[in-house]
N, C-alpha and C positions, 0 to 999 in steps of 0.2 A: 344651430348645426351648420360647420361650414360646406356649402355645397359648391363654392368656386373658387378656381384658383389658377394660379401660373406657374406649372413644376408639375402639377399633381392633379390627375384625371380620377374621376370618380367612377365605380363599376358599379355602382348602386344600383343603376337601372337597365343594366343588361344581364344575362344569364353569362355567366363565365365559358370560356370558351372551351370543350371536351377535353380534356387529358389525350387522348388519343390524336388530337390534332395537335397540340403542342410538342408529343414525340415525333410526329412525324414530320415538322418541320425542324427541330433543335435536337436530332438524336442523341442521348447520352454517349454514345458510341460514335459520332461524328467525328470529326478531326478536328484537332483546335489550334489549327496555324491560324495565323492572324487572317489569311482568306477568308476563312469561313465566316468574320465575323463582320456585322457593316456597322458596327460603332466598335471604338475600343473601351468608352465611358459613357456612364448610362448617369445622370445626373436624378437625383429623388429630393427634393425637398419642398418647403411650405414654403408658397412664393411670398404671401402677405409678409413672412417671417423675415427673409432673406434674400429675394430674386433680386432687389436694388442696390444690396451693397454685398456680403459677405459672396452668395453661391454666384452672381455676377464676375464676380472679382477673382473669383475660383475657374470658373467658365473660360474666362479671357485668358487666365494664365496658364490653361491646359492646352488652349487652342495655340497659344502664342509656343507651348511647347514643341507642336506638332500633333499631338494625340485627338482624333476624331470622336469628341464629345457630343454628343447626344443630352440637347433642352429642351422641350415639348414646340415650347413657342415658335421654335427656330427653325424643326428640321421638320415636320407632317407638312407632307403636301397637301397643298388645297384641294379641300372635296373629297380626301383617303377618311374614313371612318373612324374616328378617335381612338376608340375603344381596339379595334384591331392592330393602328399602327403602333401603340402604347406597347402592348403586346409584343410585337414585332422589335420594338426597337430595347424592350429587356431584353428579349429570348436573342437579341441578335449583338449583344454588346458582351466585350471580353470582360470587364470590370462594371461594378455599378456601386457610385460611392452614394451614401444616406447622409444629409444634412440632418442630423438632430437638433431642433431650436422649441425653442419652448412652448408653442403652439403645434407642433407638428402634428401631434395625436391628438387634436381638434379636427383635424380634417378626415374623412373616411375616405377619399379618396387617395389622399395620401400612403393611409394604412392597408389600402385593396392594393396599390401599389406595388407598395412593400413584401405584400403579401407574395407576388407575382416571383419580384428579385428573389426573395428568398426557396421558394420553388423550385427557378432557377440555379440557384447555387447548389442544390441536393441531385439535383437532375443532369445538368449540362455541366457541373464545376465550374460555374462563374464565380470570379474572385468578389465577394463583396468586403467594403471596407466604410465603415461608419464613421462617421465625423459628429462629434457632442460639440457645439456650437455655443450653445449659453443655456445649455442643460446638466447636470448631474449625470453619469453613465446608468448609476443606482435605480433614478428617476424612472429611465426607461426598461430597464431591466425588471423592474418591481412595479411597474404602471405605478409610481408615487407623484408625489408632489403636482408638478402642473397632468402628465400623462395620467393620474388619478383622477382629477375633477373632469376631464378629458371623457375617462371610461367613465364615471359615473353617468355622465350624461346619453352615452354611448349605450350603455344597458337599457338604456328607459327607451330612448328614443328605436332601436332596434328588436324590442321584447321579442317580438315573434320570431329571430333570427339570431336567437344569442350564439350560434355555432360559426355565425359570420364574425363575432367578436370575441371567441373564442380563439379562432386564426389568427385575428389582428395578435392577440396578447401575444400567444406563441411565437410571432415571429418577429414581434417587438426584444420577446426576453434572446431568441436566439441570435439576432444581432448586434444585440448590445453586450453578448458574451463573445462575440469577434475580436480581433485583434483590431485595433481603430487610433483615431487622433483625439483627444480629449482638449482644446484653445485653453481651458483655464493652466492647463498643466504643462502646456508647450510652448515655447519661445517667449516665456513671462507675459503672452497674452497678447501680446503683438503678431496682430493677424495678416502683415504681409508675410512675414517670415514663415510663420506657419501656414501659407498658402502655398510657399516655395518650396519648404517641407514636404508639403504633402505630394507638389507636382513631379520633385525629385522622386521620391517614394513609386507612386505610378507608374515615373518612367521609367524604373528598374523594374519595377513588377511586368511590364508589358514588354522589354526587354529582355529579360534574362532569362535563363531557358529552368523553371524548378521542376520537382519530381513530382510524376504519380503519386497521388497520396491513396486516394480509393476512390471507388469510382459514386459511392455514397458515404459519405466520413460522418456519419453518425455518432455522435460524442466526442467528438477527434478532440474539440476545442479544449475543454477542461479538462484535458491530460495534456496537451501542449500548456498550459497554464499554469499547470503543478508542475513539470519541470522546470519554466520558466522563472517561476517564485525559485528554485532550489540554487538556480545559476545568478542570483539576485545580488550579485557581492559587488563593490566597488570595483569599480570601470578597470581599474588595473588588476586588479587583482583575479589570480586563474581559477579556473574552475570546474572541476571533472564530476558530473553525475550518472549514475547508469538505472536504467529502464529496465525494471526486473519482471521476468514472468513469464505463465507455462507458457509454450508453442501455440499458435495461434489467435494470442489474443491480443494481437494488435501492439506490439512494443514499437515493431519496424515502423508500423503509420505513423507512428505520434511522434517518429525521428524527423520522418519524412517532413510531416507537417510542421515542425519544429524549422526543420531547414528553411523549408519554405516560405515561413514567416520571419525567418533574420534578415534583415537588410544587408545587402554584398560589400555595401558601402560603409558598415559598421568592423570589417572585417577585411586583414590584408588579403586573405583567400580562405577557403574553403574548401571542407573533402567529405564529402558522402560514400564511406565505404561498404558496399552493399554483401551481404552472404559470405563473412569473413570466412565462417566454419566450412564452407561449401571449397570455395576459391582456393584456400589453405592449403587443402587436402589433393588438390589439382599439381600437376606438375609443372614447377618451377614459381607454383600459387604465390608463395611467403613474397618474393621477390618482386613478380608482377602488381599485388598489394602494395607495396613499397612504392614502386615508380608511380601507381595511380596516385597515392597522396601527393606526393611532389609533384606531378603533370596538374593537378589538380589545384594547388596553390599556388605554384611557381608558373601556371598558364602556360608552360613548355615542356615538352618530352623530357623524362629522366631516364636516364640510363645508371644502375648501381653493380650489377652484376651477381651482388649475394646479399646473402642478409645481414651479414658482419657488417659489410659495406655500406647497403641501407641505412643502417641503424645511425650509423658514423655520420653518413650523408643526412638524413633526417636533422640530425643533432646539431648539426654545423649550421646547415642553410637555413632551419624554421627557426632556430632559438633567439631572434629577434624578430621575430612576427608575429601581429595579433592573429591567429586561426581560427575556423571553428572544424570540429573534425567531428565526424559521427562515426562510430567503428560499432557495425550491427553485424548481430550474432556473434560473440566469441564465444568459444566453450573452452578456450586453454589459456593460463598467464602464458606462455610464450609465442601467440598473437599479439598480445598489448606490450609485450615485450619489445617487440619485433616493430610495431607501429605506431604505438601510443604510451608509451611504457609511463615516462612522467609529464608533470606541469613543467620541471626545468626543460624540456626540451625544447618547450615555445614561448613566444614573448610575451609580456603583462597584457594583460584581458583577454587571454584566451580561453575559450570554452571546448571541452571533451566532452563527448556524450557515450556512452559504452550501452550498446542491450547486450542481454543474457537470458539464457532459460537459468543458469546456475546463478546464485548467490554468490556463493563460495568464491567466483571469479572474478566477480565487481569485490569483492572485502580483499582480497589477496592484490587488487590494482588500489585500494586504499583509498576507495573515489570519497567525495566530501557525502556524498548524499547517495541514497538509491531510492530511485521511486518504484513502486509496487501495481504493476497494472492485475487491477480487479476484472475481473467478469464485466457485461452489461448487465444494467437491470433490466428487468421487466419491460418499461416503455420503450428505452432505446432495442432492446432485442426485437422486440415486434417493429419495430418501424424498421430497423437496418432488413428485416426479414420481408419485410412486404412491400420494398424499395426494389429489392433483388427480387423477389414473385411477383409483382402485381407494378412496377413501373409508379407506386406510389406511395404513403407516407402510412397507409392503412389498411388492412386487408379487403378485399368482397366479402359481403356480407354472410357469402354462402360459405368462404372458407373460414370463418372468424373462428370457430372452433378448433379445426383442424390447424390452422395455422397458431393458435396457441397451444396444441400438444407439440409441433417443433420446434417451439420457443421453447419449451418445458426441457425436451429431448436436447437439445444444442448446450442448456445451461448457460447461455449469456456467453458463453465464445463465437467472437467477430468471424471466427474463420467456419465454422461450422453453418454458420447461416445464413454467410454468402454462398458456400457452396449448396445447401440445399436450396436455398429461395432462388438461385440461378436453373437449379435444376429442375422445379416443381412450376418454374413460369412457363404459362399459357395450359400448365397439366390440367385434366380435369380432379371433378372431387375424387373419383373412384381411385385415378391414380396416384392421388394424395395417400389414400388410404391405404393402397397400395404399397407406397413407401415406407409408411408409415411402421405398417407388418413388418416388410424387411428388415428396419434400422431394429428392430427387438431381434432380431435373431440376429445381426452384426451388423459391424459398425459402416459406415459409408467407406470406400477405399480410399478417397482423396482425404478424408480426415483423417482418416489412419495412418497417413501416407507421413502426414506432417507431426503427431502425435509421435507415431515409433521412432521419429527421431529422438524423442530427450531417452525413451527405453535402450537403444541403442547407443545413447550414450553411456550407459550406464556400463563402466567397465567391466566393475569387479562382477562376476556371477552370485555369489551372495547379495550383492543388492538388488541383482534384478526377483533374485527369488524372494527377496523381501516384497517386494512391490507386487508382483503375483501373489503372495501367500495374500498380503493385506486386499488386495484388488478384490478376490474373491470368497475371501472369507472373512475379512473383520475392520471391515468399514463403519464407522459411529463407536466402535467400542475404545474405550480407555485406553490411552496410551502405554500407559504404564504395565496394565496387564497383557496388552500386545508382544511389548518387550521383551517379559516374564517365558511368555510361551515360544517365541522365537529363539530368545536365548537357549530356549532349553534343547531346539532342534540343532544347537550348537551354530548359529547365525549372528554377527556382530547383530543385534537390533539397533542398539542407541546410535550407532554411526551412520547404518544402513538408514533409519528414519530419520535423520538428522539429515545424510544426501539428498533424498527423496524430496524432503520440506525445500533445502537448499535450492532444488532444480523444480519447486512447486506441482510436483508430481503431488506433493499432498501437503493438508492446512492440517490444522489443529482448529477445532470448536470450541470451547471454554463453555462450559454448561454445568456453573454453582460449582467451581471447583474442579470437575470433573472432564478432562482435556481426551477429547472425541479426536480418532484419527477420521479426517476425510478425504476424499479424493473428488474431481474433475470427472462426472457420471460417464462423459465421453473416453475418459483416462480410464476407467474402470473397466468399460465395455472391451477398450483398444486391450486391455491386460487379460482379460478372461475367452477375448477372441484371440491372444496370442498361445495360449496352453494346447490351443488344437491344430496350430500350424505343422507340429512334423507329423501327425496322422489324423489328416482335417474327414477321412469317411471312416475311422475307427475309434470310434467313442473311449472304449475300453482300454486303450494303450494312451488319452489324454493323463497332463501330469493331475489334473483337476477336475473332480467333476461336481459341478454346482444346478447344472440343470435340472429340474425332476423328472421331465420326461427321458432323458440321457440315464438320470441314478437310478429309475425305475426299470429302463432295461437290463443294464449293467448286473444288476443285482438280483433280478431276475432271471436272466438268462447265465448267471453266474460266471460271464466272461470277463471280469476285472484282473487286469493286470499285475506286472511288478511295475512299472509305471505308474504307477496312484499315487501320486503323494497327498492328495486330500482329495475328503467326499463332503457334501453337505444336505440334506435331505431334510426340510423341515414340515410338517404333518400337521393339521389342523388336531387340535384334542377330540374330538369326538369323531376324526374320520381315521385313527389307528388303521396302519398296515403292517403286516409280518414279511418278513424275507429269513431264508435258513441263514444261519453265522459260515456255512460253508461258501456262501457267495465271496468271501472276505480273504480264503484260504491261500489266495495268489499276488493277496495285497500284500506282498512282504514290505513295503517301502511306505506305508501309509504313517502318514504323520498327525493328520491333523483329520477330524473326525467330528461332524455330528449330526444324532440323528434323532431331530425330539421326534418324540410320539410315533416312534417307529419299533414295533415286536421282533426281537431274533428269537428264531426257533432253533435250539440247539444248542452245543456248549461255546461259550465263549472263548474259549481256547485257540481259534481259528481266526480271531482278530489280531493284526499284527503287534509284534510286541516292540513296535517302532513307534507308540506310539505317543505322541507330547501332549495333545488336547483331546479330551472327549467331553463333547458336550450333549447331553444325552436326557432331553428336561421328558419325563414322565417314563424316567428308569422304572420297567416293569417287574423288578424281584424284589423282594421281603429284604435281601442281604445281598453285597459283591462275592460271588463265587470263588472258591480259591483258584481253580484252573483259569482266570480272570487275566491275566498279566496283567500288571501296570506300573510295573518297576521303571520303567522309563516316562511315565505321566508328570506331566509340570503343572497343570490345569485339568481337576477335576469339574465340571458342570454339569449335577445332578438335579436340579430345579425340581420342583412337583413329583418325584419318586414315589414310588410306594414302599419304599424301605424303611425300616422299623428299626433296625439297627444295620452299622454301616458294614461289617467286615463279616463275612463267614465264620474268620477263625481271626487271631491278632497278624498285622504285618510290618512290614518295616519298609515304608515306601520313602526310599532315599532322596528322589527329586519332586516330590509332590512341593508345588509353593501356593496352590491357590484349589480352597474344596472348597464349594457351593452346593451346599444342599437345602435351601432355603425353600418353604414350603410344601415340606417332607408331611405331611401330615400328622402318617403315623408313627413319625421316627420317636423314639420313644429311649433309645441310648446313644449317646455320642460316642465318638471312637478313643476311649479310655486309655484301650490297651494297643494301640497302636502309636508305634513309632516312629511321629511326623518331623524329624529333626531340622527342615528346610521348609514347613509351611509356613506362609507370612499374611496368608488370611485364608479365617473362618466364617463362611457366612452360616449361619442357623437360622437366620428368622423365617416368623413364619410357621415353626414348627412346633404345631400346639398341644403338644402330648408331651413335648420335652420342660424335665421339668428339674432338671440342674444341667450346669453346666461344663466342660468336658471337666478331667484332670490336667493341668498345664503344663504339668512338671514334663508329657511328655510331647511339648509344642512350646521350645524353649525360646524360639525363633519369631515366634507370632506378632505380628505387625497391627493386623486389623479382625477386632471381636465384633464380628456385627452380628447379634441376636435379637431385633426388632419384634414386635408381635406375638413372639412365645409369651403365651397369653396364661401355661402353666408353670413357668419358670419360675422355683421359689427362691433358688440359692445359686449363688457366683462360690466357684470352687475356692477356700482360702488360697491356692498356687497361683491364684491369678498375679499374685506380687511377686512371682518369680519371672514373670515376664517383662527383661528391662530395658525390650523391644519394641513393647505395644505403644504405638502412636492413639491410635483410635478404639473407643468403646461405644457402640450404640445401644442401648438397651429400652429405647423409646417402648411406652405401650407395653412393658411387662408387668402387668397390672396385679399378679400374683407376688409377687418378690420384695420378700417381709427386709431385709435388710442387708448390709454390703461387707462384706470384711474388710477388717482394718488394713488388711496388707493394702489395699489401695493405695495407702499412701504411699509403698514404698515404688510404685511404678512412677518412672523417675524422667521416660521420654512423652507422656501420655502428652499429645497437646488437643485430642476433640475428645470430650464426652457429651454424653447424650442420655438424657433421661426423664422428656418431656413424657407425661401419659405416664408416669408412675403411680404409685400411691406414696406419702409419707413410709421414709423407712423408721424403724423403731430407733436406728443409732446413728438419726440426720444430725441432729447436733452435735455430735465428735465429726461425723462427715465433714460437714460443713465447716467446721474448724481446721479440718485437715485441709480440704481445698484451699478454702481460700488463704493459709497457711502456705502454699504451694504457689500462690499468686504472688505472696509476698515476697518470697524467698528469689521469685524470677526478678525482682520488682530492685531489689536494693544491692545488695554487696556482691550476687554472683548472677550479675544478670544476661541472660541468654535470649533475647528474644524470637531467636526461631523457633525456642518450643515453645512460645505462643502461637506468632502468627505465622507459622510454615503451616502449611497445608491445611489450613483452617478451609473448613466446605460450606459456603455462602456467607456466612456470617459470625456464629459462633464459636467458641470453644465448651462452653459451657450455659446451657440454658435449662435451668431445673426448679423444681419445686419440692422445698424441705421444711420438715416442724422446725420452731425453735420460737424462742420468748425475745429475741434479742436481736439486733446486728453482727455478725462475730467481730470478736477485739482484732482492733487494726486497720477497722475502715477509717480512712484518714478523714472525710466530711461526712457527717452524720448531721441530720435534722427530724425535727419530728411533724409529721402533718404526713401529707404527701409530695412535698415538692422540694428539692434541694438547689441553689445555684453556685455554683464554683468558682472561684478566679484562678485560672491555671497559670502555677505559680511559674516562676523562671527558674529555668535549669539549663547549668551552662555545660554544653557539647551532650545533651540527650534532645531525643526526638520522643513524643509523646506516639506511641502505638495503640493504645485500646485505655481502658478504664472498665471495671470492675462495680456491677451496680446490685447493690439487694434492697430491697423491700421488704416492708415488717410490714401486714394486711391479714384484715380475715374477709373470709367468703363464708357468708350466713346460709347455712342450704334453705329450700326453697324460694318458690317465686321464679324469677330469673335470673338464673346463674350465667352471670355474660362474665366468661374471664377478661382480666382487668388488659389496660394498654399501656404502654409507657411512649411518654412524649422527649426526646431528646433536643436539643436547641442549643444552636452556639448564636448566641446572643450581638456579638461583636459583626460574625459575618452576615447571620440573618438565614442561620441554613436551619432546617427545623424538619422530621422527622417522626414517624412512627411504627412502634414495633408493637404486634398484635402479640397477645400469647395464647395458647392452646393451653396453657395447667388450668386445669379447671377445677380441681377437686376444692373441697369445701372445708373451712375450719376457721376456729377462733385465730391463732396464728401462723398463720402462713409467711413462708420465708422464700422469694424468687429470687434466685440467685442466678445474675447474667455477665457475661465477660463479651463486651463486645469492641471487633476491630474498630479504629480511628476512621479508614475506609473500608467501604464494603458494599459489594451487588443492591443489597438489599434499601440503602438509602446513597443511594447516588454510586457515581466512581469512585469518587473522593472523601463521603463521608462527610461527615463533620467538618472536618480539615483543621481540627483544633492545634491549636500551636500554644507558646507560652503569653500571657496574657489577654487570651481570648475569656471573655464569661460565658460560661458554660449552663444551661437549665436543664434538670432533669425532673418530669411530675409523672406523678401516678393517677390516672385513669380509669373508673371502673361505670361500665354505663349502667349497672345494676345497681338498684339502691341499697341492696344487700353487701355492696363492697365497701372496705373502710380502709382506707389505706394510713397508717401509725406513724410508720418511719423511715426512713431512706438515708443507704449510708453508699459514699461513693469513695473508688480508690484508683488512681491516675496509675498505670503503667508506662513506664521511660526505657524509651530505649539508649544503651552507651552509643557514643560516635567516635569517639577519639579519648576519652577519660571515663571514670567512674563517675556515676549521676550521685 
């Protein structure tokens, strides 16, 4: 173990010096004119490695610069305490560069060092800059290669203090993720040059005047990195990318930092234009914007007069200069218009950087690239948060708790937890908690402040009412069925959700198919706190009421509004509450509606007939009344009813497109005689007394049959073939249901069915024939491949279990055993989409019935795969019949990734000795690309 050296003091045998001393000598909040500081470079390396020739040579050509350099050996005064003036001359130096040499993370002095600078850097904003000397960057980044044998030794030798080598690692990886010099890779290795390099480098750094970045830049670095990679083009060649994302979450830093890390000298000049959307809107904004660019690259006053003028003048003067230009916040093309409009306006190797809250504005400027700023995770939220609370890298131990619920609460927005961890430092617990209460009953004002900005951008009032309607009532739910319901309130939805995404007011989830609207918890809050601004102490005149202690007065006291446009009330099942339907009678403008597990006393009549969505899970009547209105309904959602049959009497409900009565118990008739001319899904399952299913002829429109779990379901109505709508049929787990009509076949858009958990039907083999007939027909002379793989949900189209003695004719590779392999053949302009697999098998009953697995494998790439099955029923021949996508959730992104000439293995699995697998027959689906396959 190295314990001595020249460069690098060891703090092995002292107690580290209090946090609260090193603020008060280096306040973050200091000044950072060169005054304040008594070194400009703080020099770190392993002297055995490097003090005689490389950091020497470095040393002298910094000094010979002029810049006051800081070397252990040179500058402690005699008799000053090691450990203190070490200290002293980090925390007091503008810069501190890191020699990486192959030894360096041998020394633990070295790495307590390290430790300090990089502190340092989080605390005071000291610039550090890393030098890889005759290391690998990786090396140090990942403790590998020599920094591996390093800490190996490091862990043994330190057991009792592994949290002391836990710092070393972290602050190894976060400097070597710096922006730095790498010798193998600069001046072909020739280390005067790259000495000179580097000195030039410094003294522009310690020179020129860069921006605020933050005052703890907590993840700055690998978003400066990813834009970096995107502007990565050939030295001449221009290059505009924009920094896309909601308000707050740091776009502007990572410009900032961005600027701050180009060299001036790589560039004719330079323009950081700050709060474009702000300054714009100011008077005579456009113009003043304008003269900064040009004062800003031309280093001299501009005068243009207007924007026409600008533009002209822009055009003329920069279009032979290399630039770099940052243009933060626009929210209008006739900002970039105005300032940055194209690459021809400036010379070869110029770089554009544009942020945006909107999309729409970077794609309409036609940039090369946009980057996407995410959230922080988890580690970084809590450190940026107890950097700003606690002046350090980790909470006190007594708030560790508390300070993870406003991690929770903030969601990984930069801006959110600066301003609370600025707010809560030096607080006690109680006022944590304190807080804590407040932010659930509304949001903080300064984050709201900056939040209501993209709502206020939001023009058109239809969009903001989108955003509200979703805000507080249908967040995680389907996109699609969102749309469905908005539309019906006569709301553009698809455009309005489409803005919304664009300006990251909201994501989409992808969950097996299933595309989850979500929002920004702090975005959600700012929207549900905006519905009570024009009558913030009268509940009852809110456009929205979601609260329950709010809907329980309301409804109570029967002072609701014509101002309601939505109520939402949801009720534990076993703690039912009653309110009169007269509470309702002044809701003339209610739209959106639900109230599980909630009793109206009285006639229904009194609910407005405005109304689009009722969702209403433990509907308490036998049947829908007729004095019911619901002529205007797009979304019925009756979940767990006690309804037996659906209608009173027959109706003709003109905009109904989505009824949900899934786990009706006692429902016992479907709505036969009602006239759904617009509904595009049925959900039934669940409903275990029903025991056919509806008449179709009058649900001509029907999109999606989802009847799961009707567990007395014996018969599918022959009209089912009239429906040349239906996409999807699930009939999973109707374990009653002797057999299928032939019309099947003629449903012509079907691309998911679903009939794992069946029994054998009595007419599987004509079925069977017919399917996979329908597989064929997609497969050769008319082929369509979106009614395969559109909207296929996780993985399937078809996974089922049918009698039959055979393979059906037409599987193109058949073999007998259990295992078949393929060579996929060449097909010139098709793309291979899925493949088509059955199995001829019995299942012996008793003993243990373990249903069988199938193992998939592309042999060529080495990707290998398994799909478990649930059919479990038992018989001499059993027939599994599976269609599965090429990619899919369920084995990778990618899937297989079969292409032509790949070999392909497909085996049958059963871990019950009871299983026998006979024969296996496979069939390649192709998709066209430009000719017939």
């Amino acid at each position: 173990m190295d314990t001595t050296r020249t460069g690098c003091f060891s703090f092995q045998h002292f107690n580290f010096i209090t946090e609260p001393l090193i603020f008060l000598i280096y306040s973050p909040m200091a000044s950072s004119s060169s005054s304040s500081y008594r070194y400009q470079v703080f020099l770190s390396f392993r002297g055995e490695d490097t003090r005689l020739n490389f950091t020497d040579h470095l040393y002298e050509a910094l000094r010979a610069a002029g810049v006051n350099t800081f070397i252990d050996d040179d500058e402690l005064r005699r008799g000053e305490a090691i450990r203190v003036g070490l200290l002293r001359a980090i925390q007091g130096s503008r810069v501190s560069i890191i020699v990486f040499s192959r030894r360096y993370g041998d020394s633990s002095w070295c790495l307590d060092e390290l430790v300090e600078i990089i502190k340092c850097r989080r605390t005071v904003r000291q610039i550090v800059i890393p030098i890889f000397y005759d290391v690998d960057p990786s090396d140090v980044r990942k403790q590998s290669g020599s920094f591996g044998e390093a800490f190996g030794k490091h862990e043994k030798s330190f057991a009792s203090n592994l949290d002391r080598v836990l710092r070393w690692r972290e602050a190894l990886t976060e400097a070597a993720d710096l922006s730095g010099w790498d010798l193998r890779n600069t001046s072909n290795g020739h280390e005067a040059k790259f000495i000179k390099k580097v000195v030039q480098s410094v003294s522009k750094e310690l020179n020129c005047t860069n921006l605020f970045v933050a005052l703890y830049p907590i993840g700055i670095e690998s978003h400066v990195r990813a834009v970096n990679s995107m502007l990565d083009v050939e030295p001449n060649d221009k290059a505009c990318v924009g920094i896309w994302g909601m308000g707050g979450v740091g776009k502007t830093t990572i410009a900032k930092a961005f600027y701050n890390q180009t060299d001036d000298g790589t560039f004719d000049g330079r323009s950081f234009l700050e709060n474009v959307r702000e300054k714009w809107s100011q008077p005579n904004g456009a113009v003043l914007l304008q003269e900064q660019l040009l004062s800003d690259i031309l280093k001299s006053e501009a005068h243009v007069g207007s924007v026409d003028r600008g533009i002209k003048v822009i055009e003329e003067t920069l279009s032979c200069l290399k630039v770099l230009i940052l243009v933060d916040d626009v929210d209008h093309i006739n900002q970039l218009n105005a300032l940055a409009r194209h690459n021809v306006w400036f010379g070869p190797g110029s770089r554009i950087i544009v942020t945006a809250r909107d999309k729409h504005v970077l794609e309409q400027l036609e940039v090369d690239a946009i980057y996407e700023v995410k959230e922080m995770n988890g580690t970084e939220s809590s450190e940026l948060l107890s950097w700003n609370a606690f002046r350090r890298s980790y909470p006190r131990e007594e708030y560790s708790e508390l300070s993870r619920m406003v991690v929770k609460y903030c969601g990984g927005l930069p801006l959110a937890l600066e301003v609370l961890g600025s707010f809560l430092y030096r607080r006690s617990v109680a006022e944590w908690q304190s807080t804590l209460l407040k932010l659930k009953r509304s949001p903080n004002q300064d984050i709201k402040k900056v939040l209501r900005i993209s709502f206020d951008g939001l023009e058109d009032d239809e969009v903001q009412s989108i955003f509200l309607d979703i805000s507080c009532f249908f967040i995680g739910m389907n996109k699609d069925y969102v749309e469905l319901i908005l539309d019906g309130c006569e709301l553009d939805a698809k455009t309005g959700i489409n803005i919304l995404l664009e300006r990251s007011m909201l994501t989409i989830r992808e969950n097996y198919g299933n595309d989850q609207l979500m929002m920004h918890d702090l975005l959600r809050d700012m929207g549900r706190d905006l519905v009570q601004e024009k009558f913030p102490k009268e509940p009852e005149n809110w456009s929205r009421l979601l609260s329950p202690k709010v809907v329980y007065d309301v409804l109570r006291k029967q002072t609701g509004t014509k101002y309601v446009e939505g109520l939402t009330l949801n009720v534990e099942e076993a703690k039912k509450v009653s309110f009169s339907t007269e509470a309702f009678e002044k809701m003339e403008r209610l739209r959106l509606l639900q109230l599980n597990y909630v009793q109206l006393n009285g006639s229904l009549e009194y609910l407005s007939k405005e109304l689009r969505w009722l969702c209403w899970h433990g509907f308490p009547l036998a049947f829908i009344p007729n004095n019911f209105y619901l002529g205007n309904v797009v979304a019925l959602d009756l979940q767990h009813s006690n309804l037996a049959h659906v209608w009173e009497e027959p109706k003709l409900l003109e905009k109904l497109k989505i009824l949900n009565l899934s786990h009706s118990r006692n429902l016992r008739q479907t709505p036969d005689k009602t006239l759904l001319e617009k509904l595009k899904i049925l959900n039934l399952s669940h409903s275990r007394n029903l025991r056919q299913t509806p008449d179709f002829s009058y649900i001509l429109n029907l999109e999606q049959l989802i009847m799961m779990d009707c567990e007395s379901l014996e018969e599918v109505h022959d009209s089912i073939g009239l429906l040349q709508k239906l996409v999807l049929v699930n009939l999973e787990r109707c374990t009653s249901i002797k057999k299928l009509p032939n019309s099947f076949g003629k449903l012509k858009s079907l691309k998911t069915l679903w009939f794992s958990g069946c029994p054998p039907f009595e007419n599987s083999g004509d079925f069977a024939a017919m399917i996979f007939k329908s597989f064929k027909g997609l497969s050769i002379s008319d082929l369509r491949p979106s009614r395969i793989v559109t909207r296929l949900r996780c993985y399937n189209i078809i996974d089922t279990l049918i009698v039959g003695d055979d393979i059906p004719e037409g599987f193109t590779f058949i073999n007998k055993g259990g295992s078949i392999c393929v060579d996929v053949p060449q097909r010139v302009n098709c793309k291979l989409v899925g493949f088509a697999c059955c199995i001829l098998y019995s299942l012996v009953c008793g003993g243990r019935n373990i249903p069988p697995d199938l193992f998939y494998e592309n042999q060529t790439k080495g990707i290998r795969f398994k799909i478990s099955s649930n059919l479990g029923s038992c018989g001499n021949n059993q027939l599994w019949l599976r269609l599965q996508k090429n990619g899919c959730r369920s084995c990778g992104n990618k899937g297989l990734k079969l292409e032509s000439g790949d070999k392909f293995n497909v085996s049958f699995s059963g871990e019950s000795s009871n299983t026998t697998g006979k024969k296996i027959g496979v069939f390649l689906l192709w998709e066209k690309e430009n000719a017939r396959c």
